[in-house]
Structures are given as structure tokens and as C-alpha cells.
C-alpha positions as CSV (number, residue, x, y, z in Angstrom):
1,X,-42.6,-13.3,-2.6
2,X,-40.1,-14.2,0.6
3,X,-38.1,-16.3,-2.2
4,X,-37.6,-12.9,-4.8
5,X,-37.0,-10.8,-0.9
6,X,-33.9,-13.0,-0.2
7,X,-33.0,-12.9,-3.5
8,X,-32.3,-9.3,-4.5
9,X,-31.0,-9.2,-0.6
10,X,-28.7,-11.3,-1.2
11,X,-27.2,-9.9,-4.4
12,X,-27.2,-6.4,-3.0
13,X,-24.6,-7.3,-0.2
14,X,-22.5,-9.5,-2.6
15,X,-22.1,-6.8,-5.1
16,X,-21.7,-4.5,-2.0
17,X,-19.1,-7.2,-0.6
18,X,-17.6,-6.7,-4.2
19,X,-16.8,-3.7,-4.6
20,X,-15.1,-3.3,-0.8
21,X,-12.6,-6.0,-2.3
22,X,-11.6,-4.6,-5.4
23,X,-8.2,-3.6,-6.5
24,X,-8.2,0.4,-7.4
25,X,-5.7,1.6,-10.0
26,X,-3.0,3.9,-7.8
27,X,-1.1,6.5,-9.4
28,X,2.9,6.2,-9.2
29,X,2.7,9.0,-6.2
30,X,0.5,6.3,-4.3
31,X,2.5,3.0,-5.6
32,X,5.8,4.0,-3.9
33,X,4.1,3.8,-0.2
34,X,3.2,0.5,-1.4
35,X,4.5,-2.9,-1.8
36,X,4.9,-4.5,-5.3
37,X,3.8,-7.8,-5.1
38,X,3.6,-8.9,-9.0
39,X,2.6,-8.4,-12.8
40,X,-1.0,-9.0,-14.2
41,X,-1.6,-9.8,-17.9
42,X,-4.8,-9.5,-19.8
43,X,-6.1,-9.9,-23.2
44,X,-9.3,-10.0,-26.0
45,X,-10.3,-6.3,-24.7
46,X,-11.9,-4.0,-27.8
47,X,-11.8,-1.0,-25.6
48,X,-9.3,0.7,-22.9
49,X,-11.9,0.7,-20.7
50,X,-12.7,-3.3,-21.2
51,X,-9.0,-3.5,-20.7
52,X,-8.5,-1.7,-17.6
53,X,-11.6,-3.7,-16.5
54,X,-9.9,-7.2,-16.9
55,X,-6.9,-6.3,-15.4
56,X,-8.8,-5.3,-12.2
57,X,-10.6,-7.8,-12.4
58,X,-6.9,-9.4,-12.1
59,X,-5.7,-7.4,-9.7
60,X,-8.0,-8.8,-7.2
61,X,-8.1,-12.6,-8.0
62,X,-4.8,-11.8,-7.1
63,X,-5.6,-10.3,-3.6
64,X,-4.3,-7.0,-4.9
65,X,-4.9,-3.9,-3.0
66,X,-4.0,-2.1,-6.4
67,X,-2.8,-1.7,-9.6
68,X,-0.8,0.6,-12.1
69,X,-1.4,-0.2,-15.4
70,X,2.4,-0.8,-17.2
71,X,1.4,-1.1,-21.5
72,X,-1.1,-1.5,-24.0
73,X,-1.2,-2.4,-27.1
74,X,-3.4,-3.6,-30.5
75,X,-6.0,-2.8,-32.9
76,X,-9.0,-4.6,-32.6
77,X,-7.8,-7.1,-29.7
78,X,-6.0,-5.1,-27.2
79,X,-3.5,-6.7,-24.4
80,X,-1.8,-5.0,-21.8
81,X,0.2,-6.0,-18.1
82,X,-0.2,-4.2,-14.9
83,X,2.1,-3.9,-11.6
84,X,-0.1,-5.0,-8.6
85,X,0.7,-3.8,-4.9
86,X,-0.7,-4.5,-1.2
């Protein structure tokens, strides 16, 4: 019973440790107070929403603060790049 305690413990505070780490997508009035710090590709999405996900996703494994997403494109297998700032 201690063992399944500890255990949803635990993965409450990494998703909350998550989420206070994720790069949010900025609007261009936002990106000019910040800095640019590089471009973000991703790829194999079927949705915009599974797009924007990935390239958030991104965003921070980059150590992004946040992003503006720059294209899109495709059918069935979508790609698209993002700007990322601090």
C-alpha cells in the first residue's frame, strides 16, 4: 500500500515539475520582448494539434521559454518549424 502511496506521489509532482518547464507558444506581440534563440522542426503529426504538441515538446528539450510556430504543411503527415525564444 506505501509502495502504490509513493508511486502516484511521485508522478503527481513530475507531471507538476512538467508542466512549470514547458515552452508556451507566444504571440508576435510577446516574441519581440524576447530573445530568439533558434528554429525547431517537427514531423509524422496527423493533426495540428499533434503538431503543435511536438514542437513544444521541442521547444523545451531545447530549454525554450517559448515558441511561435513559423509553417505547416501536408496531408496526411504534417511537418512544420517553429522560432524558439528565452
Amino acid at each position: 500500500m506505501k509502495t502504490i502511496k509513493y508511486a502516484v506521489a511521485a508522478i503527481a509532482l513530475s507531471t507538476l515539475s512538467f508542466g512549470a518547464f514547458a515552452a508556451q507558444a507566444v504571440n508576435p506581440a510577446q516574441a519581440q520582448s524576447m530573445n530568439k534563440v533558434g528554429v525547431v522542426s517537427a514531423n509524422g503529426a496527423t493533426t495540428l494539434d499533434g503538431l503543435e504538441a511536438r514542437l513544444a515538446e521541442k521547444a523545451a528539450a531545447a530549454g525554450a521559454k517559448g515558441y511561435s510556430i513559423t509553417s505547416t504543411n501536408g496531408n496526411n503527415k504534417m511537418s512544420g518549424t517553429a522560432v524558439i525564444y528565452n
